[in-house]
N, C-alpha and C positions, 0 to 999 in steps of 0.2 A: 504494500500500500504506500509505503512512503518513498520507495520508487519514481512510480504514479506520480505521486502527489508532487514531490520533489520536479520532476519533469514538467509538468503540468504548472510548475509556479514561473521556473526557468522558461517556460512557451510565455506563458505570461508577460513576462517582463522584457523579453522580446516584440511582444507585440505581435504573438503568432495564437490569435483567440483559437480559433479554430483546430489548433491541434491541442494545447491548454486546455479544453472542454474536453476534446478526446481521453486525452489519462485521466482526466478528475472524474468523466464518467468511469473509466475503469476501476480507479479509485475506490470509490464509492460503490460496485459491483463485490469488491474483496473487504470494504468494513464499510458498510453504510450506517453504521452508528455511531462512528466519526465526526467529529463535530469540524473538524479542520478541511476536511475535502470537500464539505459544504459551501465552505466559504472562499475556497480556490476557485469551484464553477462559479459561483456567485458572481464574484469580479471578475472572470475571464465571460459571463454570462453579457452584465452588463457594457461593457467595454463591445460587445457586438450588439447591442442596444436591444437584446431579449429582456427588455426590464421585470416582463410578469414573471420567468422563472427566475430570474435574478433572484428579486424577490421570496421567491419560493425558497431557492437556494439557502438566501443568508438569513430566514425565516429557520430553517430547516438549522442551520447554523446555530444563530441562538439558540432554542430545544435542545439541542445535546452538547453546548458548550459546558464545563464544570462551575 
């Protein structure tokens, strides 16, 4: 997961949304009760201006944050 996730931060900050979404969805496939992989598609979400899942995302984010 923190592969993924890790990858998925680095597309991120690249500015490469579209692949960024792809691991955080994988991500989130291997621990969807993760509170951090939530919040990686969230911003890689928004940033492709998906604001409703965004949303959803960093919704989803909060919920299982500690």
């Amino acid at each position: 997961m923190m592969v993924h996730f890790g990858r998925a931060f680095a597309l991120y900050c690249e500015r490469r949304y579209d692949e960024a979404i792809d691991h955080a969805s994988r991500a989130i496939d291997l621990y969807p009760d993760y509170w951090l992989v939530h919040f990686g598609m969230g911003l890689a979400q928004s940033q492709k201006g998906l604001l409703q899942q965004s949303i959803a995302s960093l919704e989803m984010a909060v919920q299982l944050s500690p």
